[in-house]
C-alpha positions in Angstrom: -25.6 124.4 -39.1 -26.7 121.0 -40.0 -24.2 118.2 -40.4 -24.0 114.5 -41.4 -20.8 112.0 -40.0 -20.5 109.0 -42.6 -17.3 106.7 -41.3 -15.8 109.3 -39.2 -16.6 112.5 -41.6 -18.4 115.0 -41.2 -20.2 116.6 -44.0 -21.5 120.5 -44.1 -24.9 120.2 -45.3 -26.0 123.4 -45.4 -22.8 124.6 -47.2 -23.2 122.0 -49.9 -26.6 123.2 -50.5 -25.4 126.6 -50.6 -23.0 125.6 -53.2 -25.4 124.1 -55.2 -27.1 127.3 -55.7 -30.5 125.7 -55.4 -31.9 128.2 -53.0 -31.7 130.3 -55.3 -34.1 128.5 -57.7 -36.4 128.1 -55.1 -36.6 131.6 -53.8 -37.3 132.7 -57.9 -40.0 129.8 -57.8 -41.8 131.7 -54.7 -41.2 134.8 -56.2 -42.7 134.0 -59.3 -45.7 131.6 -58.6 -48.6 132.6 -56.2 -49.8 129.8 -53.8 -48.9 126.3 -54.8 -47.8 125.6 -51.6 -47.7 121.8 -51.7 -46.6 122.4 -54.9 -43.5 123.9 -53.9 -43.1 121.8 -50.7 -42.6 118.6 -53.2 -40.2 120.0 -55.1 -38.1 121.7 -52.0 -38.3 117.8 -50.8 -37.1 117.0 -54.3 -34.4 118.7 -54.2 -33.4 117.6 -50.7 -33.3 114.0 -51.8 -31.2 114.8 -54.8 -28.9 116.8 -52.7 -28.6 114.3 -49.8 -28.2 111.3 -53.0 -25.5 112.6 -54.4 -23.4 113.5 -50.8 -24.5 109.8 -50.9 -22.3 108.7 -53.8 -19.5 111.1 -52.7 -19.0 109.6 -49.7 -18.7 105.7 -51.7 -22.3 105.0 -50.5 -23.4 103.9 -53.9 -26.5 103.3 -55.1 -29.1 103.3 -58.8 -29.5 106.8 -59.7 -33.1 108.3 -59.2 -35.8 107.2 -61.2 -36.7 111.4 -62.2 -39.6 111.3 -64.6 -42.5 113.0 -63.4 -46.0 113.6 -63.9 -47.6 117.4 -63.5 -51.5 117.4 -63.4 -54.0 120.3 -63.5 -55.7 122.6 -66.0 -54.0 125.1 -68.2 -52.6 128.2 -66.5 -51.6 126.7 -63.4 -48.0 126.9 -63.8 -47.4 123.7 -65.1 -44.3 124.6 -67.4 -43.3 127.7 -64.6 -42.0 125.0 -62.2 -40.7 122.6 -65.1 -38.1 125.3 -66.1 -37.2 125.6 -62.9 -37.1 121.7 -62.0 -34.8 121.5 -65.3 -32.5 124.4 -63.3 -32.7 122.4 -60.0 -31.2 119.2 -62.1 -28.7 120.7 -63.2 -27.3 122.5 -60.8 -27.2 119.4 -58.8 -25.7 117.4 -61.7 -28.5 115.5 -62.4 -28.6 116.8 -66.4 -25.6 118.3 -68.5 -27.7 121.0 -69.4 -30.3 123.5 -67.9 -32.3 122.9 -70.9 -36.2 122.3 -71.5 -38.3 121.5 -74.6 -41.7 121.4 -75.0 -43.1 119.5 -77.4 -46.9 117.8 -78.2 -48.3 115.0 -80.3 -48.0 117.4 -83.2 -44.4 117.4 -82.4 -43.9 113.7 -82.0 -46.3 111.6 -83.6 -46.3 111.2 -87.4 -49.1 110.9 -90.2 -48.2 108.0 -92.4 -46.0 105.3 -92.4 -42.2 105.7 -91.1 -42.9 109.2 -90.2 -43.7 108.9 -86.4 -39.9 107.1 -85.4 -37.5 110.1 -87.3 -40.1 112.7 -85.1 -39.8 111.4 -81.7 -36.6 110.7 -82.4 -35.7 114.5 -83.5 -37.3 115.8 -80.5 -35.2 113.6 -77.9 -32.3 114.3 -79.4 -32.9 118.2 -78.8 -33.7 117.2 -75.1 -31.2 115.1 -74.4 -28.9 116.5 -71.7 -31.7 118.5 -70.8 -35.5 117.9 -69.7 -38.5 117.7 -72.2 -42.4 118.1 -70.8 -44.7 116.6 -73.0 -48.1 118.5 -73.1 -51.4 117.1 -72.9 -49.3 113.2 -73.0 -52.6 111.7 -73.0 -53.2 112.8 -77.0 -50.0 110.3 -77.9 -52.2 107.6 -78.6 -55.3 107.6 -79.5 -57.2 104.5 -78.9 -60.6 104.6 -81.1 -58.3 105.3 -84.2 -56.7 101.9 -85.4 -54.3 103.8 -87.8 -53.2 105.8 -85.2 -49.4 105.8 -84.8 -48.9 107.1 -81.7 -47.9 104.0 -79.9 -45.1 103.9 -81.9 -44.2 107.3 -79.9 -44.9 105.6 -76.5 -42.5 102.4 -77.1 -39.4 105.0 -78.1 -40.4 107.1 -74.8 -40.6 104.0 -73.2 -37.2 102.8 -73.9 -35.6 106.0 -73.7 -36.6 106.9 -70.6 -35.9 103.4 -69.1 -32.4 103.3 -70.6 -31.0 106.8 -70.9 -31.9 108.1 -67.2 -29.2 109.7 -66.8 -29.6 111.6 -70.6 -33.1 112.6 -69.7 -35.9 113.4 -67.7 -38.8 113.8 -69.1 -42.3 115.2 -67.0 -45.8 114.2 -68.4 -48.5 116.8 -68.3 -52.1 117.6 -68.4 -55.3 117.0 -66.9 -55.5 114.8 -64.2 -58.5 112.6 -64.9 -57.3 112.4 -68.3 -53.7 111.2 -67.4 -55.1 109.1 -65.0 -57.0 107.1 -67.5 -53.5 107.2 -70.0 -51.2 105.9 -66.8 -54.4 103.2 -66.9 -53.9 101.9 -70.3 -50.2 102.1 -70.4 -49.0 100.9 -67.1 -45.1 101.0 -68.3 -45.7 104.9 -68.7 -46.8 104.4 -65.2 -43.8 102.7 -63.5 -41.3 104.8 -64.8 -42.6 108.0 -63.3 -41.0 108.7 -59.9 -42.7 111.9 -59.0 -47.0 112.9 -59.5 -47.8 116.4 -58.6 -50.9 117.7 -58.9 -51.5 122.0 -59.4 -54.4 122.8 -58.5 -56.1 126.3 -59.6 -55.6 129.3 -58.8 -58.4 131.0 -55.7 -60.1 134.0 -57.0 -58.1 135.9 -53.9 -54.7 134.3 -55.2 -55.7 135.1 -59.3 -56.5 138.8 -58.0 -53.1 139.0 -56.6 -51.6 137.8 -59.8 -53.3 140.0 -61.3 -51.7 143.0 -59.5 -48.3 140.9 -60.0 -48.2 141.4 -63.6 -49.5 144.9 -63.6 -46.9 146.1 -61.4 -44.3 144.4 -63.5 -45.5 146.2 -66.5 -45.9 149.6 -64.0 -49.2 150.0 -64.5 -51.8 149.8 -61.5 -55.4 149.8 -60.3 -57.8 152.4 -59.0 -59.4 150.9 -56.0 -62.9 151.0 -58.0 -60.9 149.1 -60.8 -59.7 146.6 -58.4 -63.7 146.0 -57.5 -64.3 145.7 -61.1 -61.8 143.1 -62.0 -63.1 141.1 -58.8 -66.5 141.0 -60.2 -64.8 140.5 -63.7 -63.0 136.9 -62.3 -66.6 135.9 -60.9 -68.1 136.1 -64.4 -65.1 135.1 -66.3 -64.5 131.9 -64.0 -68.1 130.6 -64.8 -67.4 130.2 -68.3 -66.2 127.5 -70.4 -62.4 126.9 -70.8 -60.9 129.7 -68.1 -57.6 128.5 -68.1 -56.4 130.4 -64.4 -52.9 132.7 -64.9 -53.4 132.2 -68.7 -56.9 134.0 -68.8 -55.6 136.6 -66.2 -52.8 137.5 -68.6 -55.5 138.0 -71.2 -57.2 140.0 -69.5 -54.5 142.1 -68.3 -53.6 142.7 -72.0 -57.2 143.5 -72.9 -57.6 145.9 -70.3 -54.0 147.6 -71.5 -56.2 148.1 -74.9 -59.1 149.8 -73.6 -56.6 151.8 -71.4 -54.7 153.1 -73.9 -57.9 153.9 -76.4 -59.2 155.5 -73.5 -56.0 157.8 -73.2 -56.0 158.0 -77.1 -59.4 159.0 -77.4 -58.8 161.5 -74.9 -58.5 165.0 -75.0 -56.0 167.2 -73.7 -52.5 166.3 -72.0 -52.2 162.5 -70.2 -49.7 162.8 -66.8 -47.5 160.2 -66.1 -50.0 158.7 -63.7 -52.7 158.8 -66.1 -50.1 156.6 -68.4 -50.1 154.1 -65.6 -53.6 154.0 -64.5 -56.2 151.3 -64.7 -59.5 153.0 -63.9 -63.0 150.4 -63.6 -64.4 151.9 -67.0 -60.9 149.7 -68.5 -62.4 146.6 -67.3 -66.0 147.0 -67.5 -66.1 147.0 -70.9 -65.3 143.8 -71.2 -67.7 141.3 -73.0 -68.1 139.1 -69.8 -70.0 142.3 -68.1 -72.6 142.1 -71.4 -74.3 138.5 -69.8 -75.1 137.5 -73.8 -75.6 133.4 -73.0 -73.7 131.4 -74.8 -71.3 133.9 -75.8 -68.0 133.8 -74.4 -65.4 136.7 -74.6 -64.0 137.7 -78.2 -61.5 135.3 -79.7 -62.0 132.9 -76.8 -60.6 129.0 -78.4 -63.0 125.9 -78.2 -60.6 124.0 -76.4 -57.4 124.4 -74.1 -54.5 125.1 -75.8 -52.6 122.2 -77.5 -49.3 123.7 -76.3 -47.8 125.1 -73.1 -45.9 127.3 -74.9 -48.8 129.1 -76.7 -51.2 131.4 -74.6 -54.6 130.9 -75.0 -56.5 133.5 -77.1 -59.0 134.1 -73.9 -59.9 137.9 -75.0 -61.7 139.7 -72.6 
């Protein structure tokens, strides 16, 4: 059992972690994410420092509260917002926000279209964070510079002053790509300095994506043939080489595409299905898909031109 003596007390460690019920939070984190290791190493080391900072102002050794606001960088599908909710659960449960409570929100969200319109928006949406944490997609898209009427620098300077004088109201986390919020960080060096924390999410291995994969199907109690799990290999090679694969997000497409085809396939059927029919996923499911048809220049049905504009919407990646 670890222990810390300040002035002649001794303090449980481990039991005030315990208490916290953090573990817990970390234990759904691995559950729930595959890889992300360093990921998950920061914010277990995260966490530690919180925990140790506030035995730190129990015990009279004061000090500023933690600068929290963080960056997350790496493409759609990575599980950006995943670990965001459950940052927003670790804060709270160490008393670091009133509330476990996360909002998403864009430009689209915050940044008005005429005159006046920009300051009641931001405004709106930090007053539905506050207590809580708010993760601001795609950041980089708050102001844009080649447009002189633009008015999302008005957006920036309330962020700004929000976030350097309500710390302890709200965190908020910055996300997207990383070149891209590089080059944002770059021309607004205030955003810069008041971020504590820069993690970085990389994507997914086609070894970890298959194993997501088998993650979701099991969860919705549906499985592979061993010929279907060959297919869908060979389905990530072709689906990875094209434009805008967005990781979890285009596995989770495919997964629901391949429940379509699955069922028709049951539908179109004749005679009686058995339970194990109902549950499954033979190769013809997946190789059917439009990535197996090798039309250049053609991605798969309903596939967007960009990423998505917000973490909560899923990408329309049909396959």
């Amino acid at each position: 059992m670890d222990h810390a003596r300040i002035d002649g007390e001794l303090l449980d460690i481990a039991q005030a972690f315990k208490d916290s019920s953090v573990q817990e939070v970390l234990d759904e984190l691995d559950h729930q994410l595959v890889g992300l290791q360093e990921v998950k190493t920061r914010i277990r080391e995260i966490a530690a420092f919180l925990l140790v900072d506030r035995l730190r102002r129990e015990v009279g050794l004061t000090a500023e509260r933690p600068v929290l606001h963080m960056c997350f960088t790496g493409r759609p599908g990575t599980g950006k917002t995943t670990v965001a909710m459950r940052m927003a659960q670790i804060l709270h449960r160490l008393g670091y926000i009133r509330r476990d409570h996360l909002v998403v929100a864009t430009r689209d969200d915050l940044v008005g279209q005429y005159v006046g319109h920009t300051a009641p928006k931001t405004k709106d949406v930090l007053k539905k964070a506050m207590g809580g944490l708010l993760f601001i997609d795609e950041a980089y898209y708050l102001y844009r510079r080649e447009n002189e009427r633009d008015y999302g620098q008005e957006t920036i300077e309330i962020l700004l002053q929000v976030m350097e004088q309500q710390r302890e109201g709200l965190v908020v986390i910055l996300a997207g790509y990383k070149e891209r919020m590089d080059e944002f960080f770059r021309s607004n060096p205030g955003m810069r300095s008041r971020v504590a924390h820069h993690l970085d999410f990389p994507d997914f291995t086609p070894d970890e994506l298959e194993q997501i994969a088998e993650m979701m199907l099991g969860q919705q109690m549906y499985f592979f043939t061993q010929p279907a799990r060959e297919a869908f290999r060979a389905y990530l090679t072709r689906r990875m080489a094209l434009p805008d694969f967005a990781n979890a997000r285009s596995v989770r497409n495919a997964i629901d595409r391949i429940k379509l085809r699955h069922a028709n396939r049951i539908y179109s059927g004749s005679g009686p299905a058995t339970r194990e029919d109902l549950a499954r996923i033979d190769a013809t499911d997946i190789l059917k898909s439009r990535v197996f048809q090798d039309l250049p220049g053609d991605p798969p049905s309903g596939e967007p031109a960009g990423a998505p504009s917000r973490v909560g919407e899923r990408g329309k990646n049909a396959i």
